[in-house]
MIPA-751850 format. One record per residue (C-alpha): residue number from 1; x, y, z; residue in three letters. Coordinates in Angstrom, 1 decimal. Layout:
<pts>
<pt NUM,<X,Y,Z>,ALA>;
...
</pts>
This chain:
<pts>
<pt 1,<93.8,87.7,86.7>,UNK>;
<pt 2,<90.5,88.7,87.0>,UNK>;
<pt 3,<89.0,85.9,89.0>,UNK>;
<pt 4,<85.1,87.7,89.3>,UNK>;
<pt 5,<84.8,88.1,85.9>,UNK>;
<pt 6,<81.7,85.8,84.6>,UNK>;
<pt 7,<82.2,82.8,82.0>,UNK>;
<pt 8,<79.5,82.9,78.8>,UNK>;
<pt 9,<77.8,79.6,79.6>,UNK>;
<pt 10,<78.3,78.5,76.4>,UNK>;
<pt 11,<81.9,78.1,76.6>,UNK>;
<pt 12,<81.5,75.3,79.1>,UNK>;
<pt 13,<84.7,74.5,82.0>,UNK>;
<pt 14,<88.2,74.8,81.2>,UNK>;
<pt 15,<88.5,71.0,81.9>,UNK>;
<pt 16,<90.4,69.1,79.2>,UNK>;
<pt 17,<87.6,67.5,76.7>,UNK>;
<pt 18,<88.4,64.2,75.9>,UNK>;
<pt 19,<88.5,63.6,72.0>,UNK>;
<pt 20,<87.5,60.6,69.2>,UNK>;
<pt 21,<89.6,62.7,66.9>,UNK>;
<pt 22,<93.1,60.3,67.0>,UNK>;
<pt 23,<96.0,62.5,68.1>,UNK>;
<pt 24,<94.4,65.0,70.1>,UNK>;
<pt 25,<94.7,65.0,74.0>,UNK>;
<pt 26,<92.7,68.1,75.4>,UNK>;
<pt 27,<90.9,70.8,74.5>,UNK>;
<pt 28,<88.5,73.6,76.5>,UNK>;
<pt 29,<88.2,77.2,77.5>,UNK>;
<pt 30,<91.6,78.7,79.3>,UNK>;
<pt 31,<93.0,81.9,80.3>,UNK>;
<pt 32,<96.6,83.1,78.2>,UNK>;
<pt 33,<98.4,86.6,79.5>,UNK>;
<pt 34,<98.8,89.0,76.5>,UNK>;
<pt 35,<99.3,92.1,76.2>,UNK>;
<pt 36,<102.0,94.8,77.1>,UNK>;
<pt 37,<100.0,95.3,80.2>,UNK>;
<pt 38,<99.9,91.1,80.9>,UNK>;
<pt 39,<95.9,91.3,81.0>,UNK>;
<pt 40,<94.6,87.9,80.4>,UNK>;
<pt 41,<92.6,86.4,77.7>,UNK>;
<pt 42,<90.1,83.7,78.0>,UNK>;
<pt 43,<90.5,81.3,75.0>,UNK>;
<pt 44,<90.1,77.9,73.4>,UNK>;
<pt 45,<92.5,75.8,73.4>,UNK>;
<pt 46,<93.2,72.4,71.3>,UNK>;
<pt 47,<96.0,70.1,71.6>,UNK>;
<pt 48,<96.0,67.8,68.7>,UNK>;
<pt 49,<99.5,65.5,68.5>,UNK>;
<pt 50,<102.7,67.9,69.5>,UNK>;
<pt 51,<100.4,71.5,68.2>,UNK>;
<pt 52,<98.8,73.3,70.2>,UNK>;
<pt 53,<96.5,75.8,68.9>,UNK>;
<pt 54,<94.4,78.7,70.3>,UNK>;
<pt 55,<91.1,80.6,69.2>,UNK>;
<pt 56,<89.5,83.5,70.1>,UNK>;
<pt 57,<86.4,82.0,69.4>,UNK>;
<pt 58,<85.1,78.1,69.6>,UNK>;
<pt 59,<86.3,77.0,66.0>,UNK>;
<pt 60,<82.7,75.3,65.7>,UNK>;
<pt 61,<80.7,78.4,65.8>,UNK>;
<pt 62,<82.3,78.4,61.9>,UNK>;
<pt 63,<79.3,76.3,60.5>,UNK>;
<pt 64,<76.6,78.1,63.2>,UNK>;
<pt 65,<75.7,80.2,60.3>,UNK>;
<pt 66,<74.0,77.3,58.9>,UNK>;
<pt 67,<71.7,76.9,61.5>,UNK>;
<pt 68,<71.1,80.5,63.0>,UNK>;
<pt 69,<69.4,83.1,60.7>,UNK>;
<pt 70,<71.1,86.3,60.7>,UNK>;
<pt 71,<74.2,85.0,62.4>,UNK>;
<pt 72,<77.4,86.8,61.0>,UNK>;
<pt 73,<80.1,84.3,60.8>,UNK>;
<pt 74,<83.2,85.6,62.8>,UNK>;
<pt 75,<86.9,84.6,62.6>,UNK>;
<pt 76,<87.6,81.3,63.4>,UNK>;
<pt 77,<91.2,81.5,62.1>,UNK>;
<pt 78,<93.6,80.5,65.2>,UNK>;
<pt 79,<95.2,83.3,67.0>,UNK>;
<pt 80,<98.3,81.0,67.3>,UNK>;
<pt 81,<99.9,77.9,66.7>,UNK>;
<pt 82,<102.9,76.2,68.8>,UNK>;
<pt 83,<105.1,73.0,68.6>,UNK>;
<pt 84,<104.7,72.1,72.2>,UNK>;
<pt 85,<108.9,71.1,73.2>,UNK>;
<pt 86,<108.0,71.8,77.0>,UNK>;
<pt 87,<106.0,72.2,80.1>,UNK>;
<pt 88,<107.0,74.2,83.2>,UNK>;
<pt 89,<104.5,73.8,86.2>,UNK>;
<pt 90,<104.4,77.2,87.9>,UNK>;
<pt 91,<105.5,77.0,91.9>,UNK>;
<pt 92,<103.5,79.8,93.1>,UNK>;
<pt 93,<100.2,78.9,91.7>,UNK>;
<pt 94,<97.8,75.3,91.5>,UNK>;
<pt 95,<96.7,76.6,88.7>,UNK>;
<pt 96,<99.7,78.2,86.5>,UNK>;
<pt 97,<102.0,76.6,84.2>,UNK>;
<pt 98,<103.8,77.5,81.2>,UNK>;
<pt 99,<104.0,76.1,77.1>,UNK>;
<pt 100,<107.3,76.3,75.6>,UNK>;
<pt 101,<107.2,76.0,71.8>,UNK>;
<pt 102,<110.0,75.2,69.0>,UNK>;
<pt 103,<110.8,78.5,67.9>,UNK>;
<pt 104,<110.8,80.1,71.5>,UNK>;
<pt 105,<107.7,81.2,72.0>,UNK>;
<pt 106,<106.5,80.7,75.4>,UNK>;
<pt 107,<102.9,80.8,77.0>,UNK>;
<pt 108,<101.4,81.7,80.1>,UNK>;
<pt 109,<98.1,79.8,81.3>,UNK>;
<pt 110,<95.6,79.8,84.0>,UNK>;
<pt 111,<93.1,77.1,84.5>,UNK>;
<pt 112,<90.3,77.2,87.3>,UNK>;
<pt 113,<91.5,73.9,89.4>,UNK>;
<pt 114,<94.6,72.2,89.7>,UNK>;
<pt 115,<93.1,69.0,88.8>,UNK>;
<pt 116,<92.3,70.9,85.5>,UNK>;
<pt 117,<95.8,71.9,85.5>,UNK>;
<pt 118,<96.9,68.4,86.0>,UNK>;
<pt 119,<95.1,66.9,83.2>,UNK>;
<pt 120,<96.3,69.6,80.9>,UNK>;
<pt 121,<100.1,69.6,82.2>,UNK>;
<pt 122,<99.7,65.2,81.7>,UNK>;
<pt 123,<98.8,66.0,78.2>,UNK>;
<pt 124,<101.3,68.9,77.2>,UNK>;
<pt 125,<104.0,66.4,78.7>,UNK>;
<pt 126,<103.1,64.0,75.7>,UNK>;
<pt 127,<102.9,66.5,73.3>,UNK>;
<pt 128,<106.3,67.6,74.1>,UNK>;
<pt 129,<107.9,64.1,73.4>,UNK>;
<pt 130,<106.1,63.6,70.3>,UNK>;
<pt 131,<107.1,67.0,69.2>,UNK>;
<pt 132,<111.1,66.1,70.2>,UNK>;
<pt 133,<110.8,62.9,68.8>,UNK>;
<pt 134,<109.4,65.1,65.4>,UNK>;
<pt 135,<112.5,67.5,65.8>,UNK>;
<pt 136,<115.0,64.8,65.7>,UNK>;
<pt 137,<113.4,63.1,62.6>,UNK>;
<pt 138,<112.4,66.6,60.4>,UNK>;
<pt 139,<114.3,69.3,59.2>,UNK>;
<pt 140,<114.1,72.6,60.5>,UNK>;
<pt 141,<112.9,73.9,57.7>,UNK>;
<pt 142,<109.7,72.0,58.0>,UNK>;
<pt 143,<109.7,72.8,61.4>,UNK>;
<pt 144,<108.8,76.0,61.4>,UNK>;
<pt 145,<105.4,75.4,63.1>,UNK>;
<pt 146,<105.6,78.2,65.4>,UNK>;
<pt 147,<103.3,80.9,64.2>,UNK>;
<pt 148,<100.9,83.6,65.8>,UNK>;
<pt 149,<98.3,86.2,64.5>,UNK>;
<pt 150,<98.4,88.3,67.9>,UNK>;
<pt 151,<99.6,91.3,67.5>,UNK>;
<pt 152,<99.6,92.0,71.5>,UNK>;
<pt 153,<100.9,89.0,72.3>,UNK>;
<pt 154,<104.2,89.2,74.8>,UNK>;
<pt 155,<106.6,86.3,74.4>,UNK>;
<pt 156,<108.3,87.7,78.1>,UNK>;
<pt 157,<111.6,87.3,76.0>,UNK>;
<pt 158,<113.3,88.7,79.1>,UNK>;
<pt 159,<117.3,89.6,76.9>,UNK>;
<pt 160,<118.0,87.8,73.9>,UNK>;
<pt 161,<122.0,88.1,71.9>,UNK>;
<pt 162,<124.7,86.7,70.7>,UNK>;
<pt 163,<127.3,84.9,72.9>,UNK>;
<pt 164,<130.5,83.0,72.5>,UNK>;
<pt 165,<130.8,79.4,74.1>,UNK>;
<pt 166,<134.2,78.4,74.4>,UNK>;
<pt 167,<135.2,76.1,71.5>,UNK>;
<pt 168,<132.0,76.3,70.2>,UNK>;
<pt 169,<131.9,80.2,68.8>,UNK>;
<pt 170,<129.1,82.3,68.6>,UNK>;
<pt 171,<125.6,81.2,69.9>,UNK>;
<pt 172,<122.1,83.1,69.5>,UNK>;
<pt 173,<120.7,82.8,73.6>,UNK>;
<pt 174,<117.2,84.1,74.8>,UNK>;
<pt 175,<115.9,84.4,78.7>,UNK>;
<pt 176,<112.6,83.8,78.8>,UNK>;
<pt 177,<111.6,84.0,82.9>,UNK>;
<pt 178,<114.4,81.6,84.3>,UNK>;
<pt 179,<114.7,79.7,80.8>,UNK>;
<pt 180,<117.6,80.3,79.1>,UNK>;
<pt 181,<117.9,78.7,75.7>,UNK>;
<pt 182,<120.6,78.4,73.1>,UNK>;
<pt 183,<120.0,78.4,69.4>,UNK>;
<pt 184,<122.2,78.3,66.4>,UNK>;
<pt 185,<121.1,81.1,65.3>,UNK>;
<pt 186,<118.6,83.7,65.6>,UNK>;
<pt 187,<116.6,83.3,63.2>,UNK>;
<pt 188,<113.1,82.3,65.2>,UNK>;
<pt 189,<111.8,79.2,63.5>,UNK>;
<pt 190,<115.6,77.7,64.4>,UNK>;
<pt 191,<115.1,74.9,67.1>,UNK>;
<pt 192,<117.2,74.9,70.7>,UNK>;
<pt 193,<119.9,73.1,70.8>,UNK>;
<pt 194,<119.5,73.6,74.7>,UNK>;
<pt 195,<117.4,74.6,77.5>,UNK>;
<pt 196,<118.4,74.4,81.0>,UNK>;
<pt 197,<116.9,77.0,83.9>,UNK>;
<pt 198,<119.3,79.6,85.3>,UNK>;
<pt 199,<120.5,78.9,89.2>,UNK>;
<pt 200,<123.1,81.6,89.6>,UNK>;
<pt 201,<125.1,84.2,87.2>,UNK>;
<pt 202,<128.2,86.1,87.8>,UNK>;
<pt 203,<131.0,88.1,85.8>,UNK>;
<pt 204,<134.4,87.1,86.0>,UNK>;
<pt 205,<137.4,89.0,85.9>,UNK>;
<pt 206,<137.7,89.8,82.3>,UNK>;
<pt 207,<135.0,92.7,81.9>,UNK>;
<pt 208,<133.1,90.9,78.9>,UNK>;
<pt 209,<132.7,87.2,80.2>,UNK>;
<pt 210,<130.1,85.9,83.0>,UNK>;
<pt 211,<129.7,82.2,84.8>,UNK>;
<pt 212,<126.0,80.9,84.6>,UNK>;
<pt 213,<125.3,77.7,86.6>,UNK>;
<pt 214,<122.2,75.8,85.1>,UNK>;
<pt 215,<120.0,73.2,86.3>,UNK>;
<pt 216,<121.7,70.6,83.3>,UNK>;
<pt 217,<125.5,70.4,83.5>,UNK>;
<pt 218,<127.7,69.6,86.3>,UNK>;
<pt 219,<130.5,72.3,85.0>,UNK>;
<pt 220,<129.0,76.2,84.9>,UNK>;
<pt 221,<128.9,77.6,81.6>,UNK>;
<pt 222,<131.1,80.1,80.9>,UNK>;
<pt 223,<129.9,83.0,78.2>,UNK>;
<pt 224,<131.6,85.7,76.8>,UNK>;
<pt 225,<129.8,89.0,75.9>,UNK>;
<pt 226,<130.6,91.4,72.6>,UNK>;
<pt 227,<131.3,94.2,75.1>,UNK>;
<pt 228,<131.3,94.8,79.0>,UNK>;
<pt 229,<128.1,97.1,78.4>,UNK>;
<pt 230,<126.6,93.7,77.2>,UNK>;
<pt 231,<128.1,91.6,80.1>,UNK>;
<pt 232,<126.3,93.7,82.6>,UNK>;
<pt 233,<123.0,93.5,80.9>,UNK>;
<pt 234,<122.4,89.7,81.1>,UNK>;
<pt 235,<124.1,89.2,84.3>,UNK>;
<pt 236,<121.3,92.0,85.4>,UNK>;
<pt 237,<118.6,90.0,83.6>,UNK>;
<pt 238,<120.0,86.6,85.0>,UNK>;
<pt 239,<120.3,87.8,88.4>,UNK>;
<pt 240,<116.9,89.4,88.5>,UNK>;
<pt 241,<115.0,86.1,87.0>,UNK>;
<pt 242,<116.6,84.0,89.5>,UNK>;
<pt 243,<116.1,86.7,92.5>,UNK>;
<pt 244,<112.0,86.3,91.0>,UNK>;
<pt 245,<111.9,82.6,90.7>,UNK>;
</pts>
């Protein structure tokens, strides 16, 4: 990230803002990676009860036509929406953490301070347990909240396929970093069943199934591949995330 470039003054800190609106727990200026190229994009954020939204612009300057002559009203429309279902602090950086949403989408941020980073992390942390408590109580159907307008925007989806768990059948997995995810299907507003990190991968003597030991579970899960050709590729992709962790 950029750290010299300069902040329009009108944008304010990225320090949480605290709210009268009921239900919402932070809002403020922060940086998201996007992009094939992972440049960064300063933008507003607002949590408001498990959603997180962001906006390439403050969503206020929407009425500042009424006040400035000649202003030409811009899109205030968010860039993106996300049920917030969980928070992963980054180890490397104060000042790094990441949003996991419903459908899989996932989001990288940068604040300016780690007690920025705190108050935001504090707040995501609720969001996420109002959002699981709203995923056991609504269909998935309704939960489709999950929705974005960026066209550059990476979800780091690092492999992504079918699998089959034994007595369980066939199972839709993504790798997202060291996230590894299990849905019922594919389709992307379907909700995890599961989501444990990856600690160590390796492939077993039949040529299409690998061991993956997780941070939930006491047993390793064992997964079995549609072909050899697509054992090798996520025991490269597991091996690598947990080699870059």
């Amino acid at each position: 990230m950029n750290s010299a470039r300069s902040h329009p003054s009108s944008r304010g800190a990225s320090m949480p803002e605290s709210s009268s609106t009921a239900g919402e727990f932070a809002a403020g200026w922060l940086w998201k990676k996007s992009g094939r190229f992972s440049s960064w994009k300063y933008q507003y954020f607002i949590l408001r009860g498990a959603l997180l939204s962001y906006y390439d612009k403050y969503p206020g300057e929407e009425y500042a036509h009424l006040f400035a002559p000649g202003y030409t009203q811009g899109d205030t429309s968010p860039r993106g929406v996300l049920r917030v279902v969980h928070v992963e602090v980054g180890q490397k950086s104060a000042i790094a953490f990441k949003v996991y949403g419903s459908s899989g989408k996932v989001l990288d941020i940068r604040v300016e301070t780690s007690v920025a980073r705190a108050k935001w992390v504090n707040g995501l942390n609720l969001a996420s347990q109002l959002g699981k408590r709203k995923l056991a109580t609504t269909s998935v159907s309704i939960d489709s909240a999950d929705s974005t307008l960026d066209s550059d925007d990476e979800n780091a989806v690092n492999c992504a396929g079918y699998l089959t768990v034994p007595k369980h059948g066939n199972k839709y997995f993504v790798l997202q970093g060291n996230m590894l995810s299990m849905h019922a299907d594919e389709n992307p507003w379907t909700v995890p069943t599961s989501r444990s990190y990856v600690l160590g991968v390796k492939p077993l003597p039949n040529s299409q199934t690998l061991e993956v030991r997780l941070s939930h579970g006491a047993k390793p899960l064992v997964l079995q591949a549609q072909s050899s050709q697509e054992r090798e590729k996520w025991v490269h992709h597991m091996t690598e995330c947990c080699v870059t962790r």
